[in-house]
Structures are given as structure tokens and as C-alpha cells.
C-alpha positions, -999 to +999 in steps of 0.1 A: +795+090-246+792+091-282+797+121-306+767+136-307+759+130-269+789+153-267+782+174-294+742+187-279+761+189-242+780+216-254+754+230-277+733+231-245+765+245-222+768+273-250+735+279-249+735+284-210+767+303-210+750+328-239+733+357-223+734+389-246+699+386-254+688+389-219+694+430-223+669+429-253+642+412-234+646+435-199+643+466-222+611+449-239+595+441-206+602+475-193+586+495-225+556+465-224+554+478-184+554+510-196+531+511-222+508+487-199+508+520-174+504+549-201+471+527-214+459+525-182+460+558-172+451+573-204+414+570-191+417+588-166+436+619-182+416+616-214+385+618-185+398+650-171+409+669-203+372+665-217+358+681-182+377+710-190+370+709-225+333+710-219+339+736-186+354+760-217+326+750-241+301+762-216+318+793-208+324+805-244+284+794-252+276+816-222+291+844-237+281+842-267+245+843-260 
């Protein structure tokens, strides 16, 4: 093989052998998973806190008037 045959094989070997980004992108997916989950539930939460903010409205307009 030639020089830079060699050379790119061990570029490539390096390259396979390298893994200390792979902690970088497990701790991305998990926040992406997480943030996936907090947007998804936000609708239901954000659903429920405006029942009860409209169950307080009434009461306080009932006595009031």
C-alpha cells in the first residue's frame, strides 16, 4: 500500500477507536427526550391550571356581587 493508503487507514482506525464524544451526545438525546416530554405534557397541565383558575375567578365574582 502506498503512504497515504496507510495514512487515512489509521486516520479511520483513530477515528473508530475515539469515543469521548459519545457521552456528549447520550446527555443531548436524553435532555432532547426530556424536553420532548415536558412540551408534551405542558398542555395538559397548562389545561388544568386554567380550570382552576377560572373555578377561583368564579368564586371570587360570586362574592363579590
Amino acid at each position: 500500500m502506498n503512504q497515504l493508503t496507510m495514512a487515512m487507514r489509521e486516520i479511520l482506525n483513530d477515528l473508530h477507536r475515539e469515543d469521548s464524544g459519545q457521552d456528549l451526545i447520550e446527555y443531548a438525546m436524553i435532555a432532547a427526550l426530556i424536553a420532548l416530554a415536558a412540551t408534551a405534557g405542558m398542555g395538559t397541565v397548562a389545561s388544568a391550571v386554567n380550570g382552576v383558575f377560572s373555578s377561583v375567578g368564579v368564586k371570587i365574582r360570586a362574592y363579590i356581587l
